[in-house]
ZADO-1210 file (C-alpha; in nm, 4 decimals, padded with zeros to 6 digits):
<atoms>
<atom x="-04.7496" y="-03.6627" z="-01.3743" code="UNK" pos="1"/>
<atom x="-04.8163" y="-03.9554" z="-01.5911" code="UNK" pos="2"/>
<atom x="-04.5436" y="-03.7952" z="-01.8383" code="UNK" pos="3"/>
<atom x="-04.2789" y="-03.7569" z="-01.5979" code="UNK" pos="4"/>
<atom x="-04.3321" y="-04.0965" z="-01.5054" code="UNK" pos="5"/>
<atom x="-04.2952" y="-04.2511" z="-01.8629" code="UNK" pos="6"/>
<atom x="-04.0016" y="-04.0373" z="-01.9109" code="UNK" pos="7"/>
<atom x="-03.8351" y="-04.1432" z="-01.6146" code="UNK" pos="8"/>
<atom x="-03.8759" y="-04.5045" z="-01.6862" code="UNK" pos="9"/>
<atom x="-03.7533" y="-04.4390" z="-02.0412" code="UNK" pos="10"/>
<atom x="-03.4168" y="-04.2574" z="-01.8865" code="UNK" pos="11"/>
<atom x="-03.3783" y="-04.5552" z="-01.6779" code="UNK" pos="12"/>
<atom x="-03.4189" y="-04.8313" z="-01.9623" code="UNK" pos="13"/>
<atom x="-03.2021" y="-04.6404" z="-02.1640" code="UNK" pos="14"/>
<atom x="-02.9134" y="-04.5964" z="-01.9434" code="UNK" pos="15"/>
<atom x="-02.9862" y="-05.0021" z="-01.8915" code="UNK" pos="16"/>
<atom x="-02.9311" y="-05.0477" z="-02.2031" code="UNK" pos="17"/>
<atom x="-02.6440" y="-04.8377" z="-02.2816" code="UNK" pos="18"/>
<atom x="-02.4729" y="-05.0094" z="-01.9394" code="UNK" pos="19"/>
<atom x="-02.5487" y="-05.3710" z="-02.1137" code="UNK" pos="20"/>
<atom x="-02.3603" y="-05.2361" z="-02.4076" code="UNK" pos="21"/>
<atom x="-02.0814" y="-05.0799" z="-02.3157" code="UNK" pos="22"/>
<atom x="-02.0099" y="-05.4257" z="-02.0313" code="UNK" pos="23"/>
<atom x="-02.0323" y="-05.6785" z="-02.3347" code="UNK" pos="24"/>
<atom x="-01.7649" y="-05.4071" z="-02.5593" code="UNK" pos="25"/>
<atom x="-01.6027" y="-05.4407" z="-02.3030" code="UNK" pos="26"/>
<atom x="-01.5908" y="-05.7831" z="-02.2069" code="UNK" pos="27"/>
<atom x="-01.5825" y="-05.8598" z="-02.6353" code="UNK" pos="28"/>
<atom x="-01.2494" y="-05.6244" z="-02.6517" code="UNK" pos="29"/>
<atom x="-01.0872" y="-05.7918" z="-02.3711" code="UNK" pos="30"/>
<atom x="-01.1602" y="-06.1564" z="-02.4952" code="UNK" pos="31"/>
<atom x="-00.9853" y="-05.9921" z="-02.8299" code="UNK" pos="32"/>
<atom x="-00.6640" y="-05.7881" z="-02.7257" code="UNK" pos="33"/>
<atom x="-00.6959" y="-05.8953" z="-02.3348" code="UNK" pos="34"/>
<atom x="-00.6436" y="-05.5709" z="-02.1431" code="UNK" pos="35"/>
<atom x="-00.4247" y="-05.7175" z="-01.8893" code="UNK" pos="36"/>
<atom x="-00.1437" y="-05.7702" z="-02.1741" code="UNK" pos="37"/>
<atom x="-00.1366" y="-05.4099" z="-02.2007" code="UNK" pos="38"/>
<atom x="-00.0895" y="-05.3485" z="-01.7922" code="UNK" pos="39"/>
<atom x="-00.4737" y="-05.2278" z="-01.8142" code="UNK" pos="40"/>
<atom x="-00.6259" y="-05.4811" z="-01.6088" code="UNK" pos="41"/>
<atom x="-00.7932" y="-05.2613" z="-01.3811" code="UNK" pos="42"/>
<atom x="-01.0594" y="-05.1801" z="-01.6929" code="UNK" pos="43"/>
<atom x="-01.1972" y="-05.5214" z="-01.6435" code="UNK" pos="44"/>
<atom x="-01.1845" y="-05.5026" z="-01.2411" code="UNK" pos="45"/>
<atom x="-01.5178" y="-05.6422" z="-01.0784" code="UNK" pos="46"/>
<atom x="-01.4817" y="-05.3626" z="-00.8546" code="UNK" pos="47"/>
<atom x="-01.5152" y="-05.0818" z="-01.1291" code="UNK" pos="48"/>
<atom x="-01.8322" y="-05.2088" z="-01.2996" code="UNK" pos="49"/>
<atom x="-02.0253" y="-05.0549" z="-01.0489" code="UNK" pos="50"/>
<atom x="-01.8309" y="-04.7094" z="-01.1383" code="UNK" pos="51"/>
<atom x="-01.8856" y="-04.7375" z="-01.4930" code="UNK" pos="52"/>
<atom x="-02.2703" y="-04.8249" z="-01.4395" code="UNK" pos="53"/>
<atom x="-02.3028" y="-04.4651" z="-01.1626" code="UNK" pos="54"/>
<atom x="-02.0848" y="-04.3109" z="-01.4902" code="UNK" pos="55"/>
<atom x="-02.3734" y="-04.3986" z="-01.7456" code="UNK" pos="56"/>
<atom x="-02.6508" y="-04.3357" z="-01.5293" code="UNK" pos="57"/>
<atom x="-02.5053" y="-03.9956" z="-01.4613" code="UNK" pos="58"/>
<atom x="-02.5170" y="-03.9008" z="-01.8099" code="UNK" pos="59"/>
<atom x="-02.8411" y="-04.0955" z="-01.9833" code="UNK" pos="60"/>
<atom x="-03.0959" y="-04.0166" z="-01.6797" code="UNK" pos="61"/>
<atom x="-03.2439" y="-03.7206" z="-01.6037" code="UNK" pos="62"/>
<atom x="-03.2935" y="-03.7700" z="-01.2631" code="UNK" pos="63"/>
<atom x="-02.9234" y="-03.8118" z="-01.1010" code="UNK" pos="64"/>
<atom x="-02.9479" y="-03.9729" z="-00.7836" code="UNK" pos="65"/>
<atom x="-02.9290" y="-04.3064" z="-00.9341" code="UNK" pos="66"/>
<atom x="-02.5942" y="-04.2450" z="-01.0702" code="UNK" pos="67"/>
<atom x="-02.5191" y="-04.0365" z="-00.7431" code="UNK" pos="68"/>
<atom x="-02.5779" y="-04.3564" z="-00.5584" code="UNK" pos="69"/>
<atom x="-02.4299" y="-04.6132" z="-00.7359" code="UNK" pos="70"/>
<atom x="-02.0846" y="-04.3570" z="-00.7188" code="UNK" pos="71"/>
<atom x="-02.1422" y="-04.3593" z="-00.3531" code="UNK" pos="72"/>
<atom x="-02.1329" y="-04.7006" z="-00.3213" code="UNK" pos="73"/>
<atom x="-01.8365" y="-04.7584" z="-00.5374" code="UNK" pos="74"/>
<atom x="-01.6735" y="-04.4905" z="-00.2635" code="UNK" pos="75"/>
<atom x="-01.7383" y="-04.6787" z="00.0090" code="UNK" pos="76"/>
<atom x="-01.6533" y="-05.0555" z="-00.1233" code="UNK" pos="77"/>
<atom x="-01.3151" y="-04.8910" z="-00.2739" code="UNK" pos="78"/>
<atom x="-01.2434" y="-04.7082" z="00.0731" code="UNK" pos="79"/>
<atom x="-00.9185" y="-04.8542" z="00.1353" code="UNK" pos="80"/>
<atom x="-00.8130" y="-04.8236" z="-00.2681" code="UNK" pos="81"/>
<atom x="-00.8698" y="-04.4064" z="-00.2423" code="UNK" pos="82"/>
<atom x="-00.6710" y="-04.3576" z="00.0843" code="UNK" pos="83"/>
<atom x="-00.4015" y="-04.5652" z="-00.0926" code="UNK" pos="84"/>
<atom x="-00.4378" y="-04.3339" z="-00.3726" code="UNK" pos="85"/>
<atom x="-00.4726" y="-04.0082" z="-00.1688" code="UNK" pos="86"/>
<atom x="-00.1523" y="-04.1517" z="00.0692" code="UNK" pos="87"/>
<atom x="-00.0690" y="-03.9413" z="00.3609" code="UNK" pos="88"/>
<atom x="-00.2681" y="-03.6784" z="00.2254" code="UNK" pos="89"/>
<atom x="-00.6058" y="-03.9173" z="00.3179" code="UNK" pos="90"/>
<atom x="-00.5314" y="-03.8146" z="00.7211" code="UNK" pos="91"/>
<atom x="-00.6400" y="-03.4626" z="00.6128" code="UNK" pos="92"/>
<atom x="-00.8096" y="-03.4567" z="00.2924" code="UNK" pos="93"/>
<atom x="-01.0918" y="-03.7412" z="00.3819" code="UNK" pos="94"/>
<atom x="-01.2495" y="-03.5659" z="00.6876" code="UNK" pos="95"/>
<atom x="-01.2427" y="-03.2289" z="00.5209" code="UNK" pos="96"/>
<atom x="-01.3913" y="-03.3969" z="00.2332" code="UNK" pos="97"/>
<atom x="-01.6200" y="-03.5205" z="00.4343" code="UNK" pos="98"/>
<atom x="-01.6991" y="-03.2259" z="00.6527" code="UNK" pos="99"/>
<atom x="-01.7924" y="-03.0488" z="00.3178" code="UNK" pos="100"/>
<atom x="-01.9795" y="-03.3055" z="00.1549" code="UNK" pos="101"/>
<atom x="-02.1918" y="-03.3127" z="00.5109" code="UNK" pos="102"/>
<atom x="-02.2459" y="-02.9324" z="00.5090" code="UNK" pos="103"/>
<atom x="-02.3288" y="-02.8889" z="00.1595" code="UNK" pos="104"/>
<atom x="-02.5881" y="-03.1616" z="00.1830" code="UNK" pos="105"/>
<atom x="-02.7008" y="-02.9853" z="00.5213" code="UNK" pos="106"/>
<atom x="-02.7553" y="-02.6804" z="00.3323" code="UNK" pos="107"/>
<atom x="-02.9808" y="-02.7917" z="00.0527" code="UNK" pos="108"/>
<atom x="-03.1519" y="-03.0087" z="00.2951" code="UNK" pos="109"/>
<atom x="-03.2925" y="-02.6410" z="00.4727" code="UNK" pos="110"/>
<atom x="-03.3225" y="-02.4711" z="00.1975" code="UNK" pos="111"/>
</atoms>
């Protein structure tokens, strides 16, 4: 138990880490070629931070639900940017999505 433990604090200091990292490349490339000159100014978006950080928690920690998290909440706070994205399509697609997100989680919730 004690194992698991240190490993899972491990995970989560390295994908710390690697997050810290990859915000000041980031931040250091922008301050160098500026992103927005290059019509990429959504890289440095406040809003996406929080999708890069779910991104490297998804792939440096063992257990996921950080990362699932973090992506959820990114969902939610960008609500109205997806159904822009999705268009007309969002009057169907979301509550589908959402029907199958809810019965999948259902499912492995009885099983």
């Amino acid at each position: 138990m004690a194992t698991a433990k240190a490993n899972n604090h491990r995970d989560t200091y390295r994908a710390t880490a690697v997050t810290l990292v990859l915000f000041g490349i980031l931040y250091l490339v922008d301050k160098l070629i500026r992103f927005s000159d290059y019509g990429l100014s959504w890289v440095m978006d406040k809003n996406n931070f929080l999708l890069y950080t779910a991104a490297v928690f998804l792939l440096f920690k063992h257990d996921k639900s950080v990362g699932i998290i973090l992506a959820g909440l990114w969902l939610v706070l960008n609500f109205g940017l997806i159904t822009a994205l999705l268009g007309t399509m969002s009057t169907y697609l979301l509550p589908i999505a959402l029907l199958i997100v809810g019965a999948v989680l259902y499912w492995f919730s009885t099983r």
